[in-house]
C-alpha positions in Angstrom: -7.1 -4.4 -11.2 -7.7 -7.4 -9.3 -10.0 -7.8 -6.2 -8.6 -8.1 -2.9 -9.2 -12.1 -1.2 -9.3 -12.7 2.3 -6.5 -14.1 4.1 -6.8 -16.7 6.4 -5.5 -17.9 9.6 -5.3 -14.1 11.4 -7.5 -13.1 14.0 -7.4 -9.7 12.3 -8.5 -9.0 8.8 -5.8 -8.5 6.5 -6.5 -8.7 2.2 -4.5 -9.3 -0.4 -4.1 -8.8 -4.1 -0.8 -10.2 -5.5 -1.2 -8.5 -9.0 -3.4 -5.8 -8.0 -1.9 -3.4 -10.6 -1.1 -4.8 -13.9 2.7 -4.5 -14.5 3.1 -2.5 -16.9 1.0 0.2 -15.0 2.9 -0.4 -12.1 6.4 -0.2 -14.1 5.0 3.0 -14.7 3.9 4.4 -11.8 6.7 3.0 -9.8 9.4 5.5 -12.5 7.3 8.3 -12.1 7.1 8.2 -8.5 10.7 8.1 -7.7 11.0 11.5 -9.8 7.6 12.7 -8.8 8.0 12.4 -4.8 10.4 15.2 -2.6 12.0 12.0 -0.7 13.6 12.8 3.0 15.5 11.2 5.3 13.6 11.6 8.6 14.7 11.5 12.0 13.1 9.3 14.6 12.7 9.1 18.1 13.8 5.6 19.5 14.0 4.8 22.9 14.9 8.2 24.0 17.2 9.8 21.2 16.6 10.4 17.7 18.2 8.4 14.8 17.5 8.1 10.6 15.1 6.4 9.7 16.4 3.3 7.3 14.8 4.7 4.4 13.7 7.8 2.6 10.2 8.6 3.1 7.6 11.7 2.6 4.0 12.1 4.3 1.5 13.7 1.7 -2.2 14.6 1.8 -5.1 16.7 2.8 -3.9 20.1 4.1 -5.6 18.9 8.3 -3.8 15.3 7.3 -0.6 16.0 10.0 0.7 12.4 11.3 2.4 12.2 15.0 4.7 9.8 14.7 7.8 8.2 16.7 8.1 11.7 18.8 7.8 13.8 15.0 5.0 15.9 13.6 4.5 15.4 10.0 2.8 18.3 8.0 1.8 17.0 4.5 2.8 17.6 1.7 0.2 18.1 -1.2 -1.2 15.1 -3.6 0.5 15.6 -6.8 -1.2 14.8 -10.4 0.2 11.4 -10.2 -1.0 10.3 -6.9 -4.8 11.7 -7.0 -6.0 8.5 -9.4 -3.8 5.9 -7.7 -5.5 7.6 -4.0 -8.7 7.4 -5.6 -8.7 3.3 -6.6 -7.0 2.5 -3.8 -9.9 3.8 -1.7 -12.4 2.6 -3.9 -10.4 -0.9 -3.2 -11.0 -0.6 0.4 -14.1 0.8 0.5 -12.4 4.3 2.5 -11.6 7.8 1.3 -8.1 8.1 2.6 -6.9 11.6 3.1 -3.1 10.6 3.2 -0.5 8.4 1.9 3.2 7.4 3.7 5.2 7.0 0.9 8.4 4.9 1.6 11.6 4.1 -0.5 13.5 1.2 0.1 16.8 2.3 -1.6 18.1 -2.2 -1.2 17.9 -4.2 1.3 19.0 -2.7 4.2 16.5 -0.2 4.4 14.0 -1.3 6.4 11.1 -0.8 8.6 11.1 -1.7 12.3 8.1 -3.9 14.4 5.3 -1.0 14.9 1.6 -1.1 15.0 0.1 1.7 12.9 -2.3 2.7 16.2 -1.9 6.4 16.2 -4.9 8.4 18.2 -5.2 10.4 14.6 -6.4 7.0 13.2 -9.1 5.6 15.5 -9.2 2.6 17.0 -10.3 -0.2 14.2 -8.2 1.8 11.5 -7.8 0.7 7.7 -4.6 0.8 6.2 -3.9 -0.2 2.4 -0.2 -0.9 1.2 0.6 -0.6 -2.2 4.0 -2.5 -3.1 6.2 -1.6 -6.2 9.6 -2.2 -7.5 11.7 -5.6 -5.5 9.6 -8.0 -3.6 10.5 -7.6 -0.4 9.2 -10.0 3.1 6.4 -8.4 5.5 5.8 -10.3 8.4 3.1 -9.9 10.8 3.8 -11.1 14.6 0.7 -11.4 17.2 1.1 -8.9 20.2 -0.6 -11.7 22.5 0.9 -15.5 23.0 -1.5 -18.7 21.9 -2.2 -21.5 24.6 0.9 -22.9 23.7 3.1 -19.4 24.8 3.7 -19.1 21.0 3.6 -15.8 19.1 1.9 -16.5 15.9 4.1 -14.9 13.1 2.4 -14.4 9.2 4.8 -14.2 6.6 4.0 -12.3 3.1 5.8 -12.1 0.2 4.8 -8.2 -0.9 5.6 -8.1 -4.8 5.4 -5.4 -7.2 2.1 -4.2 -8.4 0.6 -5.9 -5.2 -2.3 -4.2 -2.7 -2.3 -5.3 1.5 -4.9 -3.9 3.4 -5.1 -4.2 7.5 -9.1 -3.7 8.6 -10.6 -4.6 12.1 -8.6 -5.2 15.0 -5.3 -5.9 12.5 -3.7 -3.5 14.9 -4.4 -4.0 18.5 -3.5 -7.8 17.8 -1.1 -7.5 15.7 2.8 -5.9 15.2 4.4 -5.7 11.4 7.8 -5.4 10.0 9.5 -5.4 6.7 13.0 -6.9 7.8 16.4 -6.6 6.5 17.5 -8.8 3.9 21.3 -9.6 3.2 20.1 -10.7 -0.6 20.5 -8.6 -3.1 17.6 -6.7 -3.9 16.7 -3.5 -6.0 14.8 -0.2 -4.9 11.2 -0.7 -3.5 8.4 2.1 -3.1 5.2 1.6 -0.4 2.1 3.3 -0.6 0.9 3.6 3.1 -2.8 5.0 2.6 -4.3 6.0 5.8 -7.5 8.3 6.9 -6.6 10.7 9.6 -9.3 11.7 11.8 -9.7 14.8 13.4 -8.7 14.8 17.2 -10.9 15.9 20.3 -9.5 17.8 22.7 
């Protein structure tokens, strides 16, 4: 597995490793996940009224690991035997024990995902979030939420292939909206790896 490198030029901190997985692991995981997960088509709430989701998706983790997201509750669903050693090196990657994964499937490219900030109260406020990519390479593009001196919104534009780790540390979030667009190219299935560690709320 290959170490994660800084990248430059974002007032956030954002690391990368293109080929963190070697691809025949990755090949692997990637077939077994599509089988292993119970994907569903989730509705969301979007300005007002709900809608599905452009993409098949399934929230998994500790047992206290629910998510509140876009007006739903998500309970999780338990780690299976394939997912407990890719959880543990991702964390060890990122230096974090994460207690949950989003796991997303692309089915081509017009499943998407939609500009968001992952900046839930469940995660804290500096929180870190490590993306695992596998199957098509698909385009993730990070925007800034503030202008520059010039009125310009800064825009960051990765190409997210398969086998390939992001993770979002530090103030990634409060400065920062992502996106994996639409594409009218043809491209094959995708899976993400969301990892996140869901903190217990005060009331």
């Amino acid at each position: 597995m290959k170490a994660l490198r800084d990248m430059t030029g974002l007032e956030g901190t954002v690391q990368f490793a293109q080929r963190w997985l070697p691809i025949p692991e990755a090949d692997a995981l990637f077939e077994a996940l599509r089988v292993d997960i119970p994907w569903t088509r989730h509705r969301l709430r979007i300005f007002g009224r709900e809608v599905d989701a452009p993409r098949l998706s399934c929230w998994i983790g500790d047992p206290e690991a629910a998510y509140r997201y876009s007006g739903a509750r998500f309970a999780p669903e338990p780690w299976s035997e394939v997912l407990v050693p890719v959880r543990d090196a991702v964390s060890e990657a990122a230096e974090v024990a994460f207690n949950s994964v989003l796991a997303n499937l692309y089915r081509d490219g017009r499943d998407a995902m939609g500009w968001h900030s992952d900046d839930e109260r469940e995660l804290g406020p500096r929180p870190v979030i490590a993306s695992l990519s596998l199957g098509a390479t698909r385009r993730f593009v990070l925007k800034a939420r503030a202008p520059d001196m010039d009125g310009r919104f800064a825009r960051h534009v990765l190409e997210l292939p398969h086998g390939s780790l992001l993770v979002m540390r530090g103030d990634t979030q409060v400065r920062y909206r992502h996106a994996l667009p639409r594409t009218a190219k043809p491209v094959g299935p995708r899976i993400n790896l969301t990892f996140r560690r869901i903190l217990p709320l005060q009331v």
